[in-house]
C-alpha positions as CSV (number, residue, x, y, z in Angstrom):
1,X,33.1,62.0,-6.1
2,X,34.5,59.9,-3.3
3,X,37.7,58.0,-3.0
4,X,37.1,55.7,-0.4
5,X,39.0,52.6,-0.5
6,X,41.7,54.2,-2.6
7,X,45.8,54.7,-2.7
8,X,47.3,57.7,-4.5
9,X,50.7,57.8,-4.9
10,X,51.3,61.6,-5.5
11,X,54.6,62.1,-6.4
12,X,56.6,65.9,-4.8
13,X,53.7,65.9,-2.7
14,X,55.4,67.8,0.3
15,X,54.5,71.3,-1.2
16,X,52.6,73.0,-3.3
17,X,50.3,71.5,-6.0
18,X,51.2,67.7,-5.1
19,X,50.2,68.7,-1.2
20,X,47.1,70.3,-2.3
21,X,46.4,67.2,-4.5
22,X,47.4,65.0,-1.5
23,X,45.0,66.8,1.2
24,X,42.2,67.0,-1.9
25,X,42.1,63.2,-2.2
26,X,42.6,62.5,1.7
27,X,39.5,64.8,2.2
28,X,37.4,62.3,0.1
29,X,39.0,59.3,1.9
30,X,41.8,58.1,-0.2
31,X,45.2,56.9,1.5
32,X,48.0,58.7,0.4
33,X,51.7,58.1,-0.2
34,X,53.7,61.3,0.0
35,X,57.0,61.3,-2.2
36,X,59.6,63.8,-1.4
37,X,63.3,64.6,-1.5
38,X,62.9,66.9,1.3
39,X,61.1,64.4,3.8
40,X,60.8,67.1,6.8
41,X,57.8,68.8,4.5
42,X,56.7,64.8,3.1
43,X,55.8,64.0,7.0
44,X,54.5,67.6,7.8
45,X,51.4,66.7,5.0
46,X,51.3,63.2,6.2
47,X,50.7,64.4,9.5
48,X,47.8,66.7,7.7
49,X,46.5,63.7,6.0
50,X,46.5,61.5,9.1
51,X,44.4,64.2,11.1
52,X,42.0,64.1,8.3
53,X,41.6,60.6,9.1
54,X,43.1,58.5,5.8
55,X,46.1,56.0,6.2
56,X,49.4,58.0,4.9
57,X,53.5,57.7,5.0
58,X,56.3,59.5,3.2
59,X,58.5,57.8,0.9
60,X,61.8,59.4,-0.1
61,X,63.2,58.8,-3.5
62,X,64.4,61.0,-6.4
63,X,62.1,60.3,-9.4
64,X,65.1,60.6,-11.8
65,X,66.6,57.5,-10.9
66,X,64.4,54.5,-12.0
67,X,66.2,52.3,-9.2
68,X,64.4,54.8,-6.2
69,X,61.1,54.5,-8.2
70,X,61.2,50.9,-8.2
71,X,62.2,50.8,-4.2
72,X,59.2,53.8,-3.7
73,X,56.7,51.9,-4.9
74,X,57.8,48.3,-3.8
75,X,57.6,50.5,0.0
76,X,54.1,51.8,-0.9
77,X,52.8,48.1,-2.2
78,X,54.3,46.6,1.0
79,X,52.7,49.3,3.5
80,X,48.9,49.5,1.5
81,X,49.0,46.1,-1.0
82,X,48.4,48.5,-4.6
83,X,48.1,51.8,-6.0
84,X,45.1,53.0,-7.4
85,X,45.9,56.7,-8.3
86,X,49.4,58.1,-9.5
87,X,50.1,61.5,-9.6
88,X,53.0,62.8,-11.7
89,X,53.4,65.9,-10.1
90,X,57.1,66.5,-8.8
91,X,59.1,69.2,-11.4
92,X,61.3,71.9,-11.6
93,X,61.5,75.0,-13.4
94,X,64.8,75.0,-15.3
95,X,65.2,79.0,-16.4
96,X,67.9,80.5,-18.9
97,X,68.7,81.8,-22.2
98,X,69.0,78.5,-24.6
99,X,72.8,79.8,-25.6
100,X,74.0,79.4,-22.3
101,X,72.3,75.9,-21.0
102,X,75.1,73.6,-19.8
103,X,74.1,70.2,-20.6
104,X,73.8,69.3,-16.6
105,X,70.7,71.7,-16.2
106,X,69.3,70.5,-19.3
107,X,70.0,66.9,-18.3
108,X,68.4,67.4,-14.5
109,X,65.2,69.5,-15.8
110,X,64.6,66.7,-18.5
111,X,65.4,64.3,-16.2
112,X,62.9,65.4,-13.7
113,X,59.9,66.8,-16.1
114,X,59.6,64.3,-18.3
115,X,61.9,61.0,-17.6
116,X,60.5,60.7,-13.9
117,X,56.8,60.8,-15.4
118,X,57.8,58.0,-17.8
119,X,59.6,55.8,-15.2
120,X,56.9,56.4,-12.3
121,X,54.4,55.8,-14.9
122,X,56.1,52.7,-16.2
123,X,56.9,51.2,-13.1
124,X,53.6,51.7,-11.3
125,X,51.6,51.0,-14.4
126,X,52.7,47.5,-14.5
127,X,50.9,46.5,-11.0
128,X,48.2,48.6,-12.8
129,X,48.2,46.3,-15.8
130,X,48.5,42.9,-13.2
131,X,45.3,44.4,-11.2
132,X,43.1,45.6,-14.9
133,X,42.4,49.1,-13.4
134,X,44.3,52.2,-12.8
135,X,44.6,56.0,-12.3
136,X,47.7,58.6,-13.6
137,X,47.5,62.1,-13.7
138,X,50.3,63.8,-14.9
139,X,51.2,67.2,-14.0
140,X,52.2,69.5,-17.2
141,X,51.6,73.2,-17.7
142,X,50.7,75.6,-20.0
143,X,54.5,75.8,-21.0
144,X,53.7,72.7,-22.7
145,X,51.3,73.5,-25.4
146,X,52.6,77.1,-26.3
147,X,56.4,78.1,-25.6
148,X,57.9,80.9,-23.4
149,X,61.2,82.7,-23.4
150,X,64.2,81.6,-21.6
151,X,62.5,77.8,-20.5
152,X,63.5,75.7,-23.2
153,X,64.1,73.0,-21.3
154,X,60.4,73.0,-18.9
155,X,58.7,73.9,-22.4
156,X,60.3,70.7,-24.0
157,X,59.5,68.6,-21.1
158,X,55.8,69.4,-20.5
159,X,55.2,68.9,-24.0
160,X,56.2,66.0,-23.9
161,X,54.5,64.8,-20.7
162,X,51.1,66.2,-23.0
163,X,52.6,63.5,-25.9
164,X,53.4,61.0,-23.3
165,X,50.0,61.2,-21.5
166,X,48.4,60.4,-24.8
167,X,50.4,57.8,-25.7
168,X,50.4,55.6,-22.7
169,X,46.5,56.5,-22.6
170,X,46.2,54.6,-26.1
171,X,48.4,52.0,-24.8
172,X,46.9,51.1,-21.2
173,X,43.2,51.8,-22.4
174,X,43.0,48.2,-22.8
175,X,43.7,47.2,-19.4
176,X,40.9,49.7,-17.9
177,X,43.3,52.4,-17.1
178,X,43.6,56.3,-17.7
179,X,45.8,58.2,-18.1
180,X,45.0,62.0,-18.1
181,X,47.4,65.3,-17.7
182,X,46.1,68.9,-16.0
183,X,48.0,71.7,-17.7
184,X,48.2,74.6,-15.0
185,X,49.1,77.9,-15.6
186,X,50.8,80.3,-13.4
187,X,49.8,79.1,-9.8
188,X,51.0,80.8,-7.0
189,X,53.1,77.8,-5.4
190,X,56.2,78.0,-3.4
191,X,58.3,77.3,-6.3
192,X,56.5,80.0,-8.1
193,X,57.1,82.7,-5.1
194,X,60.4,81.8,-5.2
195,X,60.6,82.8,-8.5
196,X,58.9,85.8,-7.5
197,X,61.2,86.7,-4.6
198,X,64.1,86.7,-7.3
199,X,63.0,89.3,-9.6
200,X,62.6,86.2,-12.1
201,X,58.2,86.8,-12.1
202,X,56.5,89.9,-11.7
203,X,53.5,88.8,-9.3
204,X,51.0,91.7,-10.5
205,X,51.6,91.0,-14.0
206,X,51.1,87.6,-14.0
207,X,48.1,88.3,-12.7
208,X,47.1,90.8,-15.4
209,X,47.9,88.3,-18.4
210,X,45.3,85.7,-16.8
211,X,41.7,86.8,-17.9
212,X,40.2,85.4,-14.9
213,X,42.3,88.5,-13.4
214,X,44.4,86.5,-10.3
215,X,47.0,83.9,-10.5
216,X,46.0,80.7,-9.6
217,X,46.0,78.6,-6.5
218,X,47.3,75.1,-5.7
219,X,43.6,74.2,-4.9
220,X,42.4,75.0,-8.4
221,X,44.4,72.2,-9.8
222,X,43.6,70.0,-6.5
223,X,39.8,70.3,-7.7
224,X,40.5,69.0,-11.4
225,X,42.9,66.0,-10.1
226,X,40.2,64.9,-7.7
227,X,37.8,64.9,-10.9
228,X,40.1,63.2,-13.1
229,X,40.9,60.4,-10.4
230,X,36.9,59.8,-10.0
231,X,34.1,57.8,-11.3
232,X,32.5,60.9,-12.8
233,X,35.7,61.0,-15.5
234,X,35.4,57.5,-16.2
235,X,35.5,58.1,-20.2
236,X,38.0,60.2,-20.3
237,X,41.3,59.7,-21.0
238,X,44.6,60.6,-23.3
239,X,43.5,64.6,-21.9
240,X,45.0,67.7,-21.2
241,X,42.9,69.3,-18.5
242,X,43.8,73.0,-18.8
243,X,43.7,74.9,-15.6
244,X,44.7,78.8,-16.6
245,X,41.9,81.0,-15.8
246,X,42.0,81.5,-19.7
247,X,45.5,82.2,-20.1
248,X,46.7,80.1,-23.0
249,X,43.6,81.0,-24.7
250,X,44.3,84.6,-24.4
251,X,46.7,84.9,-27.8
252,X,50.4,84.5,-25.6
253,X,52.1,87.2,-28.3
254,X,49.1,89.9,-27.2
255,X,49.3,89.0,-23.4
256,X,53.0,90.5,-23.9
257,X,52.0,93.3,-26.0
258,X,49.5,94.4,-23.8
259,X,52.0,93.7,-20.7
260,X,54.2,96.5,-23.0
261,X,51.7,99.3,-22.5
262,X,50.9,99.4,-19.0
């Protein structure tokens, strides 16, 4: 499943899931453009990327502002001449009971979850469309296809990067490119510790709702991008890749019932 000759544009790359996607790709020889707000940790993975011997730079831009979009990926065009693989992947996790949301952290999570994808996607898919082949992955989650308490805003966003990922899927098909999503459950990211840290997740018990027994790791995710941006998933497209150690198939209401008992 090589990448040779390839440009991902992987998008929140400086941490977590989008540097694990970034060093998965690099390792089977794509070039990489590393978007960030915080470019101190964007050039620490392009340094990463560079020893592994692939082309890479960081690009700074806030994906909830179409105008940066547009300027990150005229930058990337300029430095590498296309992009062959977008990745979706920067996010936050907006948590809070829905009767106290102020409209700012709904408007920023929204904004970020599920606006950026559209934009990115919008913006990079028409260079896809000029060249007849192209690549998105889109990062959602398992808050996306069955809801959780207190993240209204994340669940309402991820589902609808699952409803966007089908929709531009049936509308790019045409112009040979896919468009996929990988729904993650909990993986153990820095975001995710964070949460952690501030008695907002209870590490051990996460751990006990997944099946497989163990959170995941940025590097399960990793594996299923680098299969979705292959040749080996070439007829497949407009689908949510679930990667939750059997979580969301493990009924949610039971998972918290059970959680109850121990």
């Amino acid at each position: 499943m090589g990448l040779e000759n390839k440009v991902a544009l992987v998008t929140g790359g400086g941490r977590g899931i989008g540097r694990a996607i970034a060093l998965a790709f690099a390792k089977k020889g794509a070039d990489i453009v590393i978007n960030e707000i915080d470019m101190p940790a964007a050039e620490k993975v392009v340094a990463e990327v560079k020893a592994l011997g692939c082309r890479s730079i960081g690009v700074k831009a806030d994906v909830s502002i179409k105008k940066e979009i547009e300027g990150m990926v005229e930058t990337a065009i300029k430095e590498f001449g296309k992009i062959d693989i977008l990745v979706n992947n920067a996010g936050i996790s907006i948590v809070g009971p829905s009767e106290e949301l102020e409209e700012s952290r709904w408007n920023k999570g929204i904004g970020i979850d599920l606006n950026g994808v559209f934009f990115c996607s919008q913006v990079v898919g028409r260079e896809m469309i000029n060249r007849k082949r192209g690549n998105i992955i889109n990062i959602a989650s398992i808050a996306g296809i069955g809801a959780l308490p207190i993240r209204a805003t994340y669940c309402t966003a991820k589902g609808g990067v699952i409803m966007l990922t089908k929709s531009l899927a049936c509308d790019w098909a045409r112009y040979n490119i896919r468009v996929n999503a990988i729904a993650p459950g909990y993986i153990k990211t820095e975001m995710v510790e964070d949460l952690i840290k501030k008695g907002q997740y209870d590490e051990e018990a996460l751990a006990r709702r997944a099946p497989a027994g163990r959170m995941g790791l940025p590097e399960d995710v990793a594996n299923a991008a680098v299969f979705l941006a292959s040749d080996e998933s070439d007829y497949i497209a407009g689908h949510t890749l679930v990667v939750d150690g059997a979580w969301s198939v493990y009924s949610y209401l039971q998972s918290w019932l059970d959680e109850g008992r121990k």
